[in-house]
DRENDO-1510 file (C-alpha; in Angstrom, 1 decimal, always signed):
<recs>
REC; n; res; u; v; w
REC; 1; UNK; +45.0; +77.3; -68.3 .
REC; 2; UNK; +47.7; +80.0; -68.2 .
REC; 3; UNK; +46.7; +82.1; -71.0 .
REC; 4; UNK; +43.2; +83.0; -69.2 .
REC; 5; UNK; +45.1; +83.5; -65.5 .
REC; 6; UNK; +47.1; +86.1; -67.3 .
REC; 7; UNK; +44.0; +87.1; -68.9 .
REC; 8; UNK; +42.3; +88.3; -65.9 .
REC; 9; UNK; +45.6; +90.3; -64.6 .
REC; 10; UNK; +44.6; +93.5; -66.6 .
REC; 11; UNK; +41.1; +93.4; -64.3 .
REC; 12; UNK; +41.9; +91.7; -61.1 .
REC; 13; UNK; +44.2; +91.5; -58.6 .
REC; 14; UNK; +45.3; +88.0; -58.4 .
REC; 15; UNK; +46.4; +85.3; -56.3 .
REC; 16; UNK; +47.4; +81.8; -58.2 .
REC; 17; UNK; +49.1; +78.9; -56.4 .
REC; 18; UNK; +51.2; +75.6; -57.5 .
REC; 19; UNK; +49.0; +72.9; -56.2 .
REC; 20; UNK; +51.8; +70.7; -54.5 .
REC; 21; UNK; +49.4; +70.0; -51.7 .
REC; 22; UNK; +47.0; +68.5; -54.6 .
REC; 23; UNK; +49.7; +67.0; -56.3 .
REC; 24; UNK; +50.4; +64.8; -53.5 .
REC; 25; UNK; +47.5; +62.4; -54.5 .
REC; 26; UNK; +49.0; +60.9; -56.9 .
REC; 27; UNK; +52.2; +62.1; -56.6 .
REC; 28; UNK; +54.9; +59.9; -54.6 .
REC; 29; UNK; +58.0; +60.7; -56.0 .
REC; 30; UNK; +59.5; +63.8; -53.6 .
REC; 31; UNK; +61.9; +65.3; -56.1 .
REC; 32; UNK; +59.3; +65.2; -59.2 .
REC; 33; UNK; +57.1; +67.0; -57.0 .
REC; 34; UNK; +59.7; +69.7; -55.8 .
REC; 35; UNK; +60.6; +70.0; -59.9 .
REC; 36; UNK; +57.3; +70.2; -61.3 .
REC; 37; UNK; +56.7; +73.0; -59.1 .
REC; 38; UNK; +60.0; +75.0; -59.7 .
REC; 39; UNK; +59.1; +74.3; -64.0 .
REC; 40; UNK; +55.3; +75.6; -63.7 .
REC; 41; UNK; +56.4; +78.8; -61.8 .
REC; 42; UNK; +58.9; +79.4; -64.6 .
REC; 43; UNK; +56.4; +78.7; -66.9 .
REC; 44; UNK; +53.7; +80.9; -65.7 .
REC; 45; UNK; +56.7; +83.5; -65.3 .
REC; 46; UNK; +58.1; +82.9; -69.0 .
REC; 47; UNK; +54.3; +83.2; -69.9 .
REC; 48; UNK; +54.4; +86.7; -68.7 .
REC; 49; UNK; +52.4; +86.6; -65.2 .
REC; 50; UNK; +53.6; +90.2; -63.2 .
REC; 51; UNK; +54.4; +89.5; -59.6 .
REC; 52; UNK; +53.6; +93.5; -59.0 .
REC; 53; UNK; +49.6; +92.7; -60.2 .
REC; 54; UNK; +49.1; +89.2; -57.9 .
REC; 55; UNK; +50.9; +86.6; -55.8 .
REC; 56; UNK; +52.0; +83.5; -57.5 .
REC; 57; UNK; +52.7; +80.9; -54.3 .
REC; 58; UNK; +53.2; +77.5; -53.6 .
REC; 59; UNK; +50.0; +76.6; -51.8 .
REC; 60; UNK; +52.3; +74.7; -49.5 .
REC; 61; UNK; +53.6; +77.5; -48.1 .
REC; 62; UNK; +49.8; +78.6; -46.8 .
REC; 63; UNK; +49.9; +77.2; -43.2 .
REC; 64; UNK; +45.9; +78.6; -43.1 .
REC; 65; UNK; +44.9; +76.2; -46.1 .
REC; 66; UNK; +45.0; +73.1; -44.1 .
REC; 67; UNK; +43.4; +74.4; -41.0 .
REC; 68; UNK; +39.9; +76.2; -43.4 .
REC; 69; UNK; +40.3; +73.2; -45.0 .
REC; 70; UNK; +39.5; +71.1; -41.9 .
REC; 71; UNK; +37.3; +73.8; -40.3 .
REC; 72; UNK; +34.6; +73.7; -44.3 .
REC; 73; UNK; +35.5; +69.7; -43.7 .
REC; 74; UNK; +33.2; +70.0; -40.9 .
REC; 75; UNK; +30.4; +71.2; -42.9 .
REC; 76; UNK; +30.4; +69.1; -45.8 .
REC; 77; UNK; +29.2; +65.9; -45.8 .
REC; 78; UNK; +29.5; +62.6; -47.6 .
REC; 79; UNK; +26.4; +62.8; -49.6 .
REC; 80; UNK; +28.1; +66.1; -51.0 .
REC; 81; UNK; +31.9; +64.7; -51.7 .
REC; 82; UNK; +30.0; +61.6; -53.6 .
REC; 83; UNK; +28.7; +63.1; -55.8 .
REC; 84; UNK; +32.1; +64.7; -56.7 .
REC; 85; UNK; +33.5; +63.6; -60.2 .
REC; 86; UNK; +36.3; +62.4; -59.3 .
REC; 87; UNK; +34.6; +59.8; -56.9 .
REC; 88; UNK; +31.8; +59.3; -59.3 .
REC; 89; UNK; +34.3; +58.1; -62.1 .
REC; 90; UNK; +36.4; +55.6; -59.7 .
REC; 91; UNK; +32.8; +54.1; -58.9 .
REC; 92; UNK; +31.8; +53.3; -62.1 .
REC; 93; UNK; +35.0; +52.1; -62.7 .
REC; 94; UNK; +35.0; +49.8; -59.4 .
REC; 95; UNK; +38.1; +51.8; -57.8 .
REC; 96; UNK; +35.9; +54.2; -55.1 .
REC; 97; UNK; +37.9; +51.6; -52.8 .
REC; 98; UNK; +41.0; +52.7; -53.4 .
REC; 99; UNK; +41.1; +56.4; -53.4 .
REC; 100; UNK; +42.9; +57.9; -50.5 .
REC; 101; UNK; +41.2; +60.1; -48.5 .
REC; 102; UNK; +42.7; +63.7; -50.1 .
REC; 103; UNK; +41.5; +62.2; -53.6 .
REC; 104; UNK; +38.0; +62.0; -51.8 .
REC; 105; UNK; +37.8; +65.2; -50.4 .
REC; 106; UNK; +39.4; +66.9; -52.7 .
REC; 107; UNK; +36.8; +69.4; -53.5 .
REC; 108; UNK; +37.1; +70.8; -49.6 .
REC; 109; UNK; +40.7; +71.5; -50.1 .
REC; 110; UNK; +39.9; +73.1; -53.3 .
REC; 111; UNK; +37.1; +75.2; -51.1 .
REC; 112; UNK; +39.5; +76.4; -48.8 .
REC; 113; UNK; +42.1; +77.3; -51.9 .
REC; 114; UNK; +39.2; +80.1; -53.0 .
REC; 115; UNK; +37.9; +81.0; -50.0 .
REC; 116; UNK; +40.8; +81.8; -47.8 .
REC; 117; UNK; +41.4; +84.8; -49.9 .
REC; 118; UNK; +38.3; +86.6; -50.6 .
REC; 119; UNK; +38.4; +85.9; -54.1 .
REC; 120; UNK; +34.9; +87.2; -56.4 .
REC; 121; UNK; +35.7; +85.1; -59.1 .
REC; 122; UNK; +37.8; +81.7; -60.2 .
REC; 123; UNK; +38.8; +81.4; -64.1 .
REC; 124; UNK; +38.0; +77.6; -64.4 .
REC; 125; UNK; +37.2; +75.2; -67.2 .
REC; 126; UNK; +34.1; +73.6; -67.5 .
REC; 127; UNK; +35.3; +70.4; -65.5 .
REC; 128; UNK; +35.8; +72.7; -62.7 .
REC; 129; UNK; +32.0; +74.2; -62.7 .
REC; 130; UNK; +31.1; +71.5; -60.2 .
REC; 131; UNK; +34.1; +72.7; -57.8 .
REC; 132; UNK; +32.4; +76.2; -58.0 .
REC; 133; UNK; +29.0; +74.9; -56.7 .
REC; 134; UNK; +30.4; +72.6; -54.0 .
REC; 135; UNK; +32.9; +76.3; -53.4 .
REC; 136; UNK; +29.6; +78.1; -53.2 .
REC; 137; UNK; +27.5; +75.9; -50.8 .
REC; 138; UNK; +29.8; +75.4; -48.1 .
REC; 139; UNK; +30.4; +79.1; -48.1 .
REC; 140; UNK; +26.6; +79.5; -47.5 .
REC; 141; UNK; +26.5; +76.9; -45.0 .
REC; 142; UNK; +29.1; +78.3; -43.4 .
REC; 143; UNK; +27.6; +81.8; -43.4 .
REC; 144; UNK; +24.1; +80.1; -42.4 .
REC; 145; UNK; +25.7; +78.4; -39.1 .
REC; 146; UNK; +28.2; +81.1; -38.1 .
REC; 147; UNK; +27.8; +84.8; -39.5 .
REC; 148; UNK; +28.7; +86.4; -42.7 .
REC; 149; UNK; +32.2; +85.4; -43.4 .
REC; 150; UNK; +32.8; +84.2; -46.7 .
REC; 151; UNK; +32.3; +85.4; -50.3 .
REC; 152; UNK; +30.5; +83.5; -52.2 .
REC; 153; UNK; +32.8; +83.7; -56.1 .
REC; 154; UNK; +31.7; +83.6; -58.8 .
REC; 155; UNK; +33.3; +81.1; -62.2 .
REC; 156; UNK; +34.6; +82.9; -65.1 .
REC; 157; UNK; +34.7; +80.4; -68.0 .
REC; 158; UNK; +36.0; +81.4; -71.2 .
REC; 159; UNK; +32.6; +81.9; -74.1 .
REC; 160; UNK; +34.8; +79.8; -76.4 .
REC; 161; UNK; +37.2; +77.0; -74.8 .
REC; 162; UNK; +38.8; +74.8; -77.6 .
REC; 163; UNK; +39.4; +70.6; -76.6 .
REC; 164; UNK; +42.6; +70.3; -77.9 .
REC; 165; UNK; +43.4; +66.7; -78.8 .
REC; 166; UNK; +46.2; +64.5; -77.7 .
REC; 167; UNK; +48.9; +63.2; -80.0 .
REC; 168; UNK; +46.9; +60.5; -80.5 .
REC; 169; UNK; +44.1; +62.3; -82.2 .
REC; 170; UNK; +41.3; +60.5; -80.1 .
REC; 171; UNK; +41.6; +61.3; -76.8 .
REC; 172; UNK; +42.2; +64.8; -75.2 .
REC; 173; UNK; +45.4; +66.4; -74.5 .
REC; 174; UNK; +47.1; +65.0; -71.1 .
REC; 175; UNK; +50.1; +65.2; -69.5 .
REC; 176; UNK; +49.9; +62.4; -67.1 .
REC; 177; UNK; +49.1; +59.9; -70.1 .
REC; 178; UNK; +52.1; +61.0; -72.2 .
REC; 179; UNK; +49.3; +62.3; -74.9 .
REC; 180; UNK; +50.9; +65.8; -75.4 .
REC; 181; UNK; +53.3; +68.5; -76.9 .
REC; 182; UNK; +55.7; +70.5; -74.4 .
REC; 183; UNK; +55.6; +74.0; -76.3 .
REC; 184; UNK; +58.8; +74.7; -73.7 .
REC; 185; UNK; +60.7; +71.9; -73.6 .
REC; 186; UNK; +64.0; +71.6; -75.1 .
REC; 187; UNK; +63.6; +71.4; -79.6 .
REC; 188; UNK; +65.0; +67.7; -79.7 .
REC; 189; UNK; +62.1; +66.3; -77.3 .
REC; 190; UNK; +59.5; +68.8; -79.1 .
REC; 191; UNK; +60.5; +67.6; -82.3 .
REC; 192; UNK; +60.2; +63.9; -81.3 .
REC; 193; UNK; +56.1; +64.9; -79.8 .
REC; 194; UNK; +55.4; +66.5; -82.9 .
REC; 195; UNK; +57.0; +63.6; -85.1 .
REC; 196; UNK; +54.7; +61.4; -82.9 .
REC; 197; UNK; +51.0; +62.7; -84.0 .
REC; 198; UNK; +49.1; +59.7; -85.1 .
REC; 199; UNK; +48.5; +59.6; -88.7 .
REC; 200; UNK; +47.0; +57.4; -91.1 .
REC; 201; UNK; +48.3; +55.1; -93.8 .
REC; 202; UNK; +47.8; +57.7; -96.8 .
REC; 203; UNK; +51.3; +57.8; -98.3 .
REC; 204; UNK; +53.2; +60.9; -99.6 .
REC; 205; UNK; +51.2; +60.9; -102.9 .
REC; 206; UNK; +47.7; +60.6; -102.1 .
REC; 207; UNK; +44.8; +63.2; -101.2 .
REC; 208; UNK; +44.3; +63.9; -97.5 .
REC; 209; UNK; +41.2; +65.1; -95.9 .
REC; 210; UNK; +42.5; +68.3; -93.8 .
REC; 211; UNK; +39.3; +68.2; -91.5 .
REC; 212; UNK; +40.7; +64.8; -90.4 .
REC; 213; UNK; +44.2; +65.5; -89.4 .
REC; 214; UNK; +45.1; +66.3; -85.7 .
REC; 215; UNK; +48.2; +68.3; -87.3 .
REC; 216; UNK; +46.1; +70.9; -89.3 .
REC; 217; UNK; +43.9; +70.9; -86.0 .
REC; 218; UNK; +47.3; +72.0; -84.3 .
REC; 219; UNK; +48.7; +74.2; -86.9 .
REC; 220; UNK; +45.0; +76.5; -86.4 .
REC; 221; UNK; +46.0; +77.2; -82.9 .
REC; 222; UNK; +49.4; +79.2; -84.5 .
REC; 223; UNK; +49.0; +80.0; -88.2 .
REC; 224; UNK; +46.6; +82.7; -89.6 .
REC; 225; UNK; +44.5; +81.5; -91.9 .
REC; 226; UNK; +46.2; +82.0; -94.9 .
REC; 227; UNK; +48.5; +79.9; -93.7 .
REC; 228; UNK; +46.2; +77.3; -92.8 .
REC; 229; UNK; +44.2; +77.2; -96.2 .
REC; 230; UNK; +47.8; +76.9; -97.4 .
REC; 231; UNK; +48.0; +73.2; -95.8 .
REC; 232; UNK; +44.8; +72.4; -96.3 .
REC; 233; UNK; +44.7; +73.2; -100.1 .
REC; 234; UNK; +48.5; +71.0; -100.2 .
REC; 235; UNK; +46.8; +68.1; -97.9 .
REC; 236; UNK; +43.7; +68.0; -100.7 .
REC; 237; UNK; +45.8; +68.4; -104.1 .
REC; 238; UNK; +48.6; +65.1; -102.8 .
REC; 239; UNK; +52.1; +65.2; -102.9 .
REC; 240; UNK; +52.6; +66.4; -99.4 .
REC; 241; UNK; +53.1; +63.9; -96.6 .
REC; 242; UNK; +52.2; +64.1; -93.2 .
REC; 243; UNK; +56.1; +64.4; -92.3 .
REC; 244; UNK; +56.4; +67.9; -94.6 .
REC; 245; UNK; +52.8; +69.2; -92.1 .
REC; 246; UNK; +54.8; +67.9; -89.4 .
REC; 247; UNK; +58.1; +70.0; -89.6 .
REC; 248; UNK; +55.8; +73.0; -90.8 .
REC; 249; UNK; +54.0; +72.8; -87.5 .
REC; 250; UNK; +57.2; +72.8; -85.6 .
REC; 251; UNK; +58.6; +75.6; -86.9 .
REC; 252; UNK; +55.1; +77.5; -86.5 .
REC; 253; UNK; +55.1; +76.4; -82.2 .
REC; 254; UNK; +59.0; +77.0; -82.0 .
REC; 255; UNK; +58.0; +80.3; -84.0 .
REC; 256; UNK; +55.2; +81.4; -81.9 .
REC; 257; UNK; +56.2; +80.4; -78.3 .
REC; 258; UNK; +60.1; +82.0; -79.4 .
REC; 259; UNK; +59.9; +84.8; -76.4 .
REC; 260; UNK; +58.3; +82.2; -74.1 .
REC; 261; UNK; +61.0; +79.6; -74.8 .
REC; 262; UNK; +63.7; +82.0; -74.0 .
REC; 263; UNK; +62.4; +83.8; -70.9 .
REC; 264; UNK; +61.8; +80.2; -69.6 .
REC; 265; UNK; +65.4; +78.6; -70.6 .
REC; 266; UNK; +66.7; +82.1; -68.7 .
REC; 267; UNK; +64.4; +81.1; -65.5 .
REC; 268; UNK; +65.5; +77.5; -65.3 .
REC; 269; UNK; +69.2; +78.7; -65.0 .
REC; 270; UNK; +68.3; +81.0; -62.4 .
REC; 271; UNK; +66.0; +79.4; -59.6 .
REC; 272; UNK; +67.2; +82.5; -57.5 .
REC; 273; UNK; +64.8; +84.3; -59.3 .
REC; 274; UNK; +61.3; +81.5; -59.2 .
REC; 275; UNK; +62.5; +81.3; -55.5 .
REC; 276; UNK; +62.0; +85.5; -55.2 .
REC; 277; UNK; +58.6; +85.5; -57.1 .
REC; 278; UNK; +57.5; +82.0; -55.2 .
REC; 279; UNK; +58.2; +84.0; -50.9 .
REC; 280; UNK; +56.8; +87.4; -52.8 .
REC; 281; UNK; +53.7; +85.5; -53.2 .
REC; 282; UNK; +53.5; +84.2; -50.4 .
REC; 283; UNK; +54.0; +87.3; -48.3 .
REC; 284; UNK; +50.6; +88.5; -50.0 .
REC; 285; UNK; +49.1; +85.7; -49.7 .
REC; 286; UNK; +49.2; +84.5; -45.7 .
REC; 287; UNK; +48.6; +89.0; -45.4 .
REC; 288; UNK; +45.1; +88.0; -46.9 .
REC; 289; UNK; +44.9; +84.4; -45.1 .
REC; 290; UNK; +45.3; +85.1; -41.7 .
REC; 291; UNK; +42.3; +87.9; -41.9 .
REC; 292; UNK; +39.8; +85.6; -43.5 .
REC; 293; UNK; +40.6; +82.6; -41.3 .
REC; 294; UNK; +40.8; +84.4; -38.0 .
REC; 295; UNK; +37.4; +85.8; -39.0 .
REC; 296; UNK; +36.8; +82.0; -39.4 .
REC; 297; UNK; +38.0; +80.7; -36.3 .
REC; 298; UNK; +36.5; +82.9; -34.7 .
REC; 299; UNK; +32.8; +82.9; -35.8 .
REC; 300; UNK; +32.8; +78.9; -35.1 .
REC; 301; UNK; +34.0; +79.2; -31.7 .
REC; 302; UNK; +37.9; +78.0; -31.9 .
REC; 303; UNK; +38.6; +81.7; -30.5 .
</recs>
């Protein structure tokens, strides 16, 4: 997700939030919440995102999201939130009855996290199309009802998005399920996620088929291919267990995401600095806010 933000900051001028109001969903755990948002600034920092190219904010610090959030609230209706994929999935599965309200209207908020700041385009993956179109209409039928207020973006999905696996080798890659690698975490926990890659029974003698091993399917995201016919010849001939691909691929991620793992080890010591970047944002974003939802309010009448 980060790599195509930065992406777009030699084009665009951009505005990228920490989604704390989203978080808060699922989230009931106060001081995880304040964390997880003080260790994805620093990532996005330690990744290289320039604070003197776009705002990076906490969207809680947007007093106009909630209030466009209400006002497009207004305008969508319930056929259009279930149809929603995150509804849809908790119906099939017999849950729609226990999703909480922000769960269920979920894409508004999202609405009101693109529109507020005139944005012409939103990088997204292709599980976020959906958001897009739902983005889209209530723009139009805001524009229909009140006047020309509100772009209408456009996505920008990448031509060629890899599904990286999990861990487990089945299922995708997921935080929330534990089914991951932390590229910055701290080498004794990144070693234990690599050691932890799901393998089969082939012992340390015995051919391997490289096209079935989540490790080689890692070790192409870092290693050129020399490299990578390297393993795959070693995984074909035997004599090479999974535990010898294993360290290889640590030492390629701890090799590749070196200047990353420092900048974000020097950020974490100094939340002086994510604090700076974090009101920076913020000042650039409500000076972009306030325009479009006055323009909002008062179109529809609340001025």
């Amino acid at each position: 997700m980060i790599k195509p933000a930065l992406e777009l900051q030699k084009t665009c001028e951009t505005f990228y939030f920490i989604a704390d109001f989203h978080a808060l969903t699922s989230i009931r755990d106060a001081k995880k919440l304040r964390e997880d948002t003080f260790l994805m600034t620093a990532a996005f920092l330690a990744f290289g995102f320039d604070p003197s190219k776009g705002a990076l904010f906490r969207q809680s610090d947007i007093p106009e999201i909630p209030e466009l959030s209400w006002i497009l609230g207004c305008l969508a209706s319930y056929g259009d939130l279930t149809r929603a994929h995150a509804y849809k999935a908790a119906k099939d599965e017999g849950r729609e009855g226990e999703l909480n309200l922000g769960t269920f209207s979920y894409p508004v908020l999202m609405s009101a996290d693109i529109l507020l700041y005139d944005s012409d385009v939103v990088p997204v993956g292709q599980d976020q199309l959906q958001h897009i179109e739902m983005t889209r209409q209530l723009a139009q039928r805001f524009n229909h009802y009140y006047g020309d207020v509100f772009k209408k973006p456009e996505a920008v999905v990448q031509a060629s998005v890899a599904t990286i696996p999990g861990i487990d080798g089945v299922n995708k890659m997921s935080k929330s399920s534990g089914n991951y690698i932390e590229v910055l975490a701290s080498e004794k926990i990144l070693k234990a996620q690599v050691m932890a890659i799901v393998t089969d029974s082939l012992g340390l003698d015995d051919k391997k088929n490289p096209d079935d091993s989540v490790i080689v399917k890692f070790y192409k995201f870092f290693a050129n291919p020399a490299e990578v016919a390297d393993m795959e010849n070693k995984f074909r001939a035997g004599g090479y267990g999974y535990g010898h691909a294993k360290i290889a691929l640590l030492e390629k991620i701890l090799q590749h995401f070196a200047p990353a793992r420092k900048r974000f080890d020097e950020l974490v010591n100094n939340p002086t600095e994510v604090e700076k970047v974090l009101k920076e944002g913020q000042a650039k974003a409500r000076e972009k806010a306030i325009v479009v939802l006055e323009k909002a309010r008062k179109a529809c009448g609340l001025r």
